[in-house]
N, C-alpha and C positions, 0 to 999 in steps of 0.2 A: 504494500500500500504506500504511496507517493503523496506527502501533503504538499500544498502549494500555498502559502500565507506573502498576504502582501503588507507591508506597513507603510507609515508615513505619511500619509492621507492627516488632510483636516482643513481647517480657515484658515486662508490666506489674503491680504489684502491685494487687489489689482498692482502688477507691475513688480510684485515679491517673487519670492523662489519657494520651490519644494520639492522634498527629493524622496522617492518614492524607492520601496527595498521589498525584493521579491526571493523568498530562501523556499527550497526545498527537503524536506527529512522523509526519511522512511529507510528502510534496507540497500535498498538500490535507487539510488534518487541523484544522481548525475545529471545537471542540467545540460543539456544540449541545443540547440536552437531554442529563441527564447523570444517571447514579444510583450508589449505591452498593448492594450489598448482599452476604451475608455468608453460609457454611456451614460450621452445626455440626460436629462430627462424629457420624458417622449418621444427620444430616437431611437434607433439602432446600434448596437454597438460596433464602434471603429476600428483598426487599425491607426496604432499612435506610431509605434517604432519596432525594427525588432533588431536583434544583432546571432550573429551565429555562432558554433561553440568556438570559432578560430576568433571571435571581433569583427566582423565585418557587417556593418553596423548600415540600415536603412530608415527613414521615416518621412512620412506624410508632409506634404507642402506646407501645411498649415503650422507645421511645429516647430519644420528647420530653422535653425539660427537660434531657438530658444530650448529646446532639449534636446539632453544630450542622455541615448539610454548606452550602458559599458555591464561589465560584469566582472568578478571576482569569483576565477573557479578554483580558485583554494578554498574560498569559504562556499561556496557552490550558490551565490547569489545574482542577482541581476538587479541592475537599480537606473531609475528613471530622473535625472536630475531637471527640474523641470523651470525654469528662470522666463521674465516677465510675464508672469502671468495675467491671462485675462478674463474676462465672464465667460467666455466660450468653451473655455479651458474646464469649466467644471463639471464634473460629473461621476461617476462612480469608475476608478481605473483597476483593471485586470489584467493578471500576470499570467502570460498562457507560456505552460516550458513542457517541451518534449523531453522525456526520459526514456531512454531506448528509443522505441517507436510509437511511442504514446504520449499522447498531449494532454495536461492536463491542466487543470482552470484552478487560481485560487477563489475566496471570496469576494473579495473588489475589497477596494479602499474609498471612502469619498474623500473628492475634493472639491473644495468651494471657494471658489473667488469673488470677494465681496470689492464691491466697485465707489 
């Protein structure tokens, strides 16, 4: 069994930072490709960013130049460092990480940019 917990998540004022940390535990829980991504409310959930188990690192027009997602596979994490933020920006974010060949979801984290 593979858990997947996100943290970091909460109120942020408009134009602040936030940095979001996504860990893996269970017996076999190797993070391998990894992404983040996030739901408004009354949308669909998006694709923010992902990176792969080498670093190589993509994301969404909307983010570039203001998040930056990396990882740390000594500690087997992935984290989303998230700078100017803005109202758009908020909403409940998810850490989806492949372990072996299985992907799996944590709970979300909120986050909310008050303007």
């Amino acid at each position: 069994q593979v858990h997947v917990v996100e943290s970091g998540g909460g109120l942020v004022q408009a134009g602040g930072p936030l940095r979001l940390s996504c860990a893996a535990s269970g017996s076999i829980c190797r993070i391998n490709d990894a992404g983040w991504y996030r739901q408004a409310p009354g949308k669909q959930r998006e694709l923010v960013a992902t990176i792969t188990r080498g670093g190589r690192t993509n994301s969404v027009d909307s983010v570039k130049g203001r998040f930056t997602i990396s990882r740390d596979n000594a500690k087997n994490t992935v984290d989303l460092q998230m700078n100017s933020l803005n109202s758009e920006d908020t909403g409940v974010y998810y850490c989806n990480a492949f372990v072996r060949e299985y992907s799996y979801w944590g709970q979300g984290t909120q986050v909310t940019v008050s303007s």
